[in-house]
N, C-alpha and C positions, 0 to 999 in steps of 0.2 A: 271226235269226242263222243263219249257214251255214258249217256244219264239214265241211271237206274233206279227202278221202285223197289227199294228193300224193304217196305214194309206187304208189299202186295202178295212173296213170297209167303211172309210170316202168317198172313188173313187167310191166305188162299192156298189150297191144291192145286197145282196148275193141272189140268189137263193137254192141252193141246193150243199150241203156237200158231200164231199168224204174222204175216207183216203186210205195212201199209204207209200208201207214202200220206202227207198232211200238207193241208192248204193253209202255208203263211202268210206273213208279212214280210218286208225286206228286211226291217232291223230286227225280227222276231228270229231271223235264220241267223240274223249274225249275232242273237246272244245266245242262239242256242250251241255256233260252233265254239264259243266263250264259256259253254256249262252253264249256263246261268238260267239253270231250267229244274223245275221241281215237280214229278207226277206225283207225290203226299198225297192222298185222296180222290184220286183223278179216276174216271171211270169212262167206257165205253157205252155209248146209247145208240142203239138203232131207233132212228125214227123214220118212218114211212119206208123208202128206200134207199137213204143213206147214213150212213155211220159218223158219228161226231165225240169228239174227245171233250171231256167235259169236266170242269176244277182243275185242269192239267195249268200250272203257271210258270209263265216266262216271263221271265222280269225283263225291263224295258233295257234295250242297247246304251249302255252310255254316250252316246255322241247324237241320239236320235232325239225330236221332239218329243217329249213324255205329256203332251196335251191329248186329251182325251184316250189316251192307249188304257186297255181293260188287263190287264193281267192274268187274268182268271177267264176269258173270252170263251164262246165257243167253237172248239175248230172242227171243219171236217176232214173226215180222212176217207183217203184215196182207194177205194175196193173196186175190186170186179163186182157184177151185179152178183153173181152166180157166188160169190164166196157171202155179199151180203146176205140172200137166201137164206145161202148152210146155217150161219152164226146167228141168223133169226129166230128159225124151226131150233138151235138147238139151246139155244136160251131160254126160248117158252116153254119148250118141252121137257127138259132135264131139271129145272129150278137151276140153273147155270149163270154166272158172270163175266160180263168182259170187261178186263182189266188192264191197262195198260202198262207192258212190263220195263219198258228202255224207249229211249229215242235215242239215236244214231245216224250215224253220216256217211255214206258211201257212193262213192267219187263224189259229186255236186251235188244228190239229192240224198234227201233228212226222210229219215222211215222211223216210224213208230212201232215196237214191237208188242204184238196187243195178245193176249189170253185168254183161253176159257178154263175160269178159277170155278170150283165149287169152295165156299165158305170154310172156315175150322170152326171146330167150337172149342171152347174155353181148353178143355182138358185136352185138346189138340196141342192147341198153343203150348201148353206148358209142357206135352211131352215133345215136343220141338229144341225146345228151350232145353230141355236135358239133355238129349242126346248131342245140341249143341256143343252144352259144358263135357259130356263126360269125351267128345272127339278132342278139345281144346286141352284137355287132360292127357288125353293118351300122344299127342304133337309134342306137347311141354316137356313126358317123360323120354318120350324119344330122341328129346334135343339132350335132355339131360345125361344119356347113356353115352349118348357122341363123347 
């Protein structure tokens, strides 16, 4: 199963990819192999020297106690010290963000796939937003030539 931020795309220019594994819960793995997970606003924060996923929410497993479970919790996630470093140095130093793009499943273990996004601005966005439409246009007429 593979949960994707379609909106992180739309905010951000990705630059360059990472992956990373995350420290859960039991029933937190089983609602994530369920989809039942949403990174909407979720960001990467390096603190001190380790990395933590943060507003990333997983809604609680149906079958699991739902007392005291935080849905919105903070998790951390699994880096080499040395890739922590790089995504340190290049955050503070570029005006850069880490974003987190997908959570996925390969074989047993759930990886995070995280980002270094620099921001769009407004007139970004909406030339995004066109070249969207005018691809969605030129698909449509090619179906229609069929």
């Amino acid at each position: 199963m593979k949960i994707t931020n379609k909106r992180a795309f739309f905010d951000y220019q990705i630059l360059e990819k990472f992956e990373a594994g995350i420290n859960l819960y039991g029933a937190e793995v089983k609602a994530i192999r369920l989809g039942h997970a949403d990174l909407t606003g979720a960001h990467v924060r390096i603190m001190g020297s380790e990395a933590y996923l943060i507003n990333a929410k997983i809604f609680p497993y149906q079958y699991s106690r739902p007392e005291g479970y935080d849905e919105k919790r903070t998790r951390k996630l699994l880096l080499h010290k040395s890739e922590i470093v790089a995504l340190k140095s290049k955050t503070e130093g570029q005006n850069l963000t880490l974003v987190p793009i997908s959570i996925y499943t390969t074989k047993s273990f759930i990886k995070v796939e995280i980002a270094l996004g620099k921001g769009k601005k407004q007139y970004d966005k909406k030339e995004s937003i066109k070249k969207r439409d005018l691809q969605r246009e030129i698909e449509q007429e090619m179906i229609d030539i069929k």
